[in-house]
C-alpha positions in Angstrom: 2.4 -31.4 -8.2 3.4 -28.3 -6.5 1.1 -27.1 -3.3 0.1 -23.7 -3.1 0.1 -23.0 0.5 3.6 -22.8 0.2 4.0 -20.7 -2.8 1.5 -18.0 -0.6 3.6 -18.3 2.4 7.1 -17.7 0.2 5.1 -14.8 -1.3 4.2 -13.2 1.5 7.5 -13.6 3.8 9.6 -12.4 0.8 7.1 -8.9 0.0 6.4 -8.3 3.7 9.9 -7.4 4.0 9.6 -5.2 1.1 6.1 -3.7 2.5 7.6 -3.3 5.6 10.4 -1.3 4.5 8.2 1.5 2.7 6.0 1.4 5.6 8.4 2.7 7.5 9.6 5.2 4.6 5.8 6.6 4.9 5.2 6.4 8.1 8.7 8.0 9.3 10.1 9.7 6.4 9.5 12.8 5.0 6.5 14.4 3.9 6.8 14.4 0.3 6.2 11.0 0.2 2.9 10.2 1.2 1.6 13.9 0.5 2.9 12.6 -3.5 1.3 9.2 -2.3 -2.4 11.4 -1.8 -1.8 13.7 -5.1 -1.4 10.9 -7.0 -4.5 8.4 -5.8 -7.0 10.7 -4.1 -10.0 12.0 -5.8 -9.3 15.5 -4.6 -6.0 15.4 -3.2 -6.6 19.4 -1.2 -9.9 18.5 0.0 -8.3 15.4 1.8 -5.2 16.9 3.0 -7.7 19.4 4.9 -10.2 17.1 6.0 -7.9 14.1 7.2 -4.8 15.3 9.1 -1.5 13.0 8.2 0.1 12.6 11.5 3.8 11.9 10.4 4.7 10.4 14.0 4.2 7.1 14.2 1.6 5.1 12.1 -0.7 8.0 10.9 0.9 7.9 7.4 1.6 4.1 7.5 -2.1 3.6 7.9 -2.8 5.8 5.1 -0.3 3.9 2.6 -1.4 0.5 4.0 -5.7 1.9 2.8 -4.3 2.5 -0.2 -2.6 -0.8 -1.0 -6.2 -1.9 0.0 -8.2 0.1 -2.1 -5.9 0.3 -5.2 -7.6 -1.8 -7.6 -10.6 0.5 -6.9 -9.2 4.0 -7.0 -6.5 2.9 -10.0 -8.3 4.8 -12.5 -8.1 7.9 -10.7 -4.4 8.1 -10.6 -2.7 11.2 -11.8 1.3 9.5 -12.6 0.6 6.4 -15.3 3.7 4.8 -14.2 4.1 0.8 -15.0 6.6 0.7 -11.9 4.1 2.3 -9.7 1.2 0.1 -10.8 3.3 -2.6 -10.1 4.6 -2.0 -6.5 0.3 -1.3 -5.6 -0.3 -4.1 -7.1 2.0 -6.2 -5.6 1.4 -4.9 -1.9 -2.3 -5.6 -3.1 -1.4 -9.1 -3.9 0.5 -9.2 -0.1 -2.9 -7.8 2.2 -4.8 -10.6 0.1 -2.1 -13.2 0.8 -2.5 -12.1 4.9 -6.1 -12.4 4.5 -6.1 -16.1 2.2 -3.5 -16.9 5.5 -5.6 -15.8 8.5 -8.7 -17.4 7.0 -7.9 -20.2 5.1 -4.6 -22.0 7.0 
């Protein structure tokens, strides 16, 4: 019988480099992408773009894309694109902060 702990850790070493990558994309790339990234999963994306500054140096927009792999399955509903890809790739960096979580508590 297969053990799970190390179908968790093969989970999360093979998506962290994928999470990895599009941190970087967000946090150092261009604007459009996490500015499409808060259209597309804020409640009211204008109200937050005033109230929250995205600092695109460093880890401002990281952060931001790393609270909303958190809080996807909760703010799902509100998205604006109904794209199966895009529920997918949320879902799976969902998948990867509970993994790091089931890790740090639990191993």
């Amino acid at each position: 019988m297969l053990e799970i702990k190390p179908l968790i850790g093969l989970l999360f070493f093979s998506w962290s480099l994928v999470y990895f990558y599009h941190l970087v994309v967000y946090s150092l790339g261009d604007k459009k992408h996490i500015h499409q990234l808060v259209d597309n999963l804020a409640k009211e994306p204008e109200i937050f773009k005033r109230k929250n500054y995205i600092a695109m140096n460093s880890m401002g927009a990281g952060g931001l894309f790393s609270y909303f792999c958190l809080v996807y399955p909760f703010v799902r509903h509100r998205r604006r694109e109904r794209k199966c890809s895009f529920d997918v790739f949320m879902f799976l960096n969902w998948l990867f902060f509970m993994t790091v979580l089931y890790l740090f508590f639990f191993v």
